[in-house]
N, C-alpha and C positions, 0 to 999 in steps of 0.2 A: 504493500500500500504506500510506502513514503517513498519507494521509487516513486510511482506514479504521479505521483503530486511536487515531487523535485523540478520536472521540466515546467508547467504551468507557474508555477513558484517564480524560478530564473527570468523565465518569460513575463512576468510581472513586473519583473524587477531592471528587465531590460526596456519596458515600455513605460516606465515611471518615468523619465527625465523627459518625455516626448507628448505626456499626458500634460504634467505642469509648466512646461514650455507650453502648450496650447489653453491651460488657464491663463496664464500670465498675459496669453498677446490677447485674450476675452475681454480678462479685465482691465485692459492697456497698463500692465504692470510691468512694460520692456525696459524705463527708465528712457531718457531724452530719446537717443537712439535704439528705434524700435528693431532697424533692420542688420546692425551690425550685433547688435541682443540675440538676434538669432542665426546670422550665420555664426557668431562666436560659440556659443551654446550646441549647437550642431555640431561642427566641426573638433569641437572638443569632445562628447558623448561618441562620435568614430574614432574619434584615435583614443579614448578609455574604453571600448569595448574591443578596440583593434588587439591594444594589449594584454588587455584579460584573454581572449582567444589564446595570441601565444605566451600566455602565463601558463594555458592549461596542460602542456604535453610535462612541464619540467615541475608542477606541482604532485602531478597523477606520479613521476616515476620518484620525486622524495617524501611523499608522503606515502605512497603505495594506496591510493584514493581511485580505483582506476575506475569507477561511477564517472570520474571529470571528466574525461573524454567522450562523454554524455552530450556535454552542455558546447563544445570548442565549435562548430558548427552552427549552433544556434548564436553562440556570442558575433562567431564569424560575420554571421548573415545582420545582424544589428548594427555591425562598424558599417558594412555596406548601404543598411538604408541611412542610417543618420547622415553618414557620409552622399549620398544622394541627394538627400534635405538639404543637406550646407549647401551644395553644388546647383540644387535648381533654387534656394532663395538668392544666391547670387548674380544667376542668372535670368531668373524671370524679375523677379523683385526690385535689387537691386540697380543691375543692369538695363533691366525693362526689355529684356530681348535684341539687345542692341548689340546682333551677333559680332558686327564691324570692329567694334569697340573690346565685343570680350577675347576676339582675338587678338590685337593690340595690347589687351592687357598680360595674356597668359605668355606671349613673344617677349614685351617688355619689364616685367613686375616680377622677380624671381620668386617672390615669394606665392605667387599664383602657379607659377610653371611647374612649380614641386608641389601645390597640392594638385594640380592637375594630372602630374603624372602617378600621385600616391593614389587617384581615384580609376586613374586608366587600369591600373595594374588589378587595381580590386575589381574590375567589371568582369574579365575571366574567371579568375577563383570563385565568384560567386554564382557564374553559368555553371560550373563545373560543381557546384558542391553536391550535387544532388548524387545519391546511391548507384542512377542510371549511369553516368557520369563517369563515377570512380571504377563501375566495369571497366565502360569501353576504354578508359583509358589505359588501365594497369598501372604498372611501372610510375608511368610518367605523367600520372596524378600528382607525386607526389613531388616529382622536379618540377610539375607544373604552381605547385601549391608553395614552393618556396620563394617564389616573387612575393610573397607575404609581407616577405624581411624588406625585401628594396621597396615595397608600398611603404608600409611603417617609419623607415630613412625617409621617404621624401616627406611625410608627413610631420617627421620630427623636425626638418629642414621646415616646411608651411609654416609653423607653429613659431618657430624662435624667430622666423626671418618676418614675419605678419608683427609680432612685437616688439621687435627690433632690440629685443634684452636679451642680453645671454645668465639672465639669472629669474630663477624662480621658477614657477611652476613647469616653463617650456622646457630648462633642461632638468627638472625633477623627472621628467614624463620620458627626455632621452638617457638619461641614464636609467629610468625602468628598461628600458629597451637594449642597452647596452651590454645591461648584464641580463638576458634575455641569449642575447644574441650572444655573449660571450660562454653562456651555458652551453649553450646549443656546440658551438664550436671546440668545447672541450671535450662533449660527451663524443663526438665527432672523432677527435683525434685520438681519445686514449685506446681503443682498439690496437691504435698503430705503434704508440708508443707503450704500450702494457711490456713489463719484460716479459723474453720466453724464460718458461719452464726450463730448469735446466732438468737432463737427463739423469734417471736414478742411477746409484754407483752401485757396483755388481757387487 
C-alpha cells in the first residue's frame, strides 16, 4: 500500500510550486515584475527538479533505497515541463512572439544561448523516456540519456550568467551539480583503477 501512494505523493509534490505560482499570478501576488516573477520561478523549479532527477541514481546506490529509481523519470519529466513554462513565458509573454527579436536574442545574450541549448538537449531525453523508447533503443538509451549532464552545465551556465553573480544560490545549485557529476565520474573510473587481485601463493 505505501508503495502505491509514494508516486501520487512525489507527484504532488512536484506540482506544488506550479499550483502556487498560478495563485500568486490570480491574486496579482508577482510583486512589480509580474513576468520576470515567472520566468524566474520556472526556470529555477527545472533546474531543482533537473537535479533531484540526477541526485536519484547516486542516493539509491548509498543509501541502498533502490524504491528511488521509482521516482528519476517522473522528476525527469517535471524539469522538462517547468522548463517548457520558463521557455514559452519568454516567449509568448515576454517577447510577444517577436520571433525576429528572440533570435537576436538567443545569437546575442549568452546567457539565453545556454538556456536555450540546456532546453534543446532536454526535448530528446524526454521523447525518449517512455518504456517504448528504452526498447527500441537498447544500449544507446543510455548514451543517449547522458546529455542530461551537458543540459544541466548549460543550465548552470543560464543561471549565474542571467544574475551576473558568481555567489549565492547560482553557484550553490552548481556545485550541487558538480559533485553530482564528480560522483558519477568516480564511480566510472574505479573499475579501472581497483587493484588486481594478486594470485594465491602455492
Amino acid at each position: 500500500m505505501l508503495a502505491r501512494t509514494q508516486k501520487p505523493v512525489v507527484f504532488l509534490f512536484a506540482l506544488a510550486p506550479a499550483g502556487w505560482l498560478a495563485w500568486r499570478t490570480l491574486h496579482d501576488a508577482l510583486g512589480v515584475n509580474p513576468v520576470e516573477e515567472l520566468e524566474l520561478t520556472t526556470g529555477i523549479w527545472a533546474y531543482r527538479f533537473l537535479l533531484l532527477s540526477l541526485a536519484i541514481t547516486p542516493l539509491r546506490r548509498l543509501s541502498g533505497w533502490n524504491t528511488l529509481i521509482r521516482f528519476r523519470r517522473m522528476l525527469g519529466l517535471f524539469a522538462f515541463a517547468y522548463a517548457t513554462a520558463h521557455l514559452l513565458i519568454y516567449v509568448v509573454v515576454d517577447q510577444g512572439l517577436a520571433f525576429k527579436y528572440i533570435v537576436e536574442d538567443v545569437a546575442k545574450r549568452r546567457f539565453i544561448t545556454a538556456g536555450m541549448v540546456a532546453f534543446v538537449l532536454l526535448v530528446p531525453l524526454a521523447i525518449t523516456s517512455t518504456k517504448g523508447w528504452i526498447r527500441r533503443l537498447g544500449r544507446r538509451w543510455q548514451s543517449l540519456h547522458r546529455l542530461v549532464y551537458v543540459s544541466a552545465a548549460a543550465a548552470a551556465l543560464h543561471f549565474i550568467w542571467k544574475v551576473k553573480v558568481a555567489v549565492g544560490e547560482p553557484v550553490y545549485y552548481a556545485a550541487i551539480l558538480a559533485i553530482l557529476l564528480g560522483v558519477r565520474l568516480l564511480w566510472r573510473r574505479r573499475p579501472l583503477t581497483a587493484p588486481r587481485r594478486q594470485p594465491a601463493q602455492a
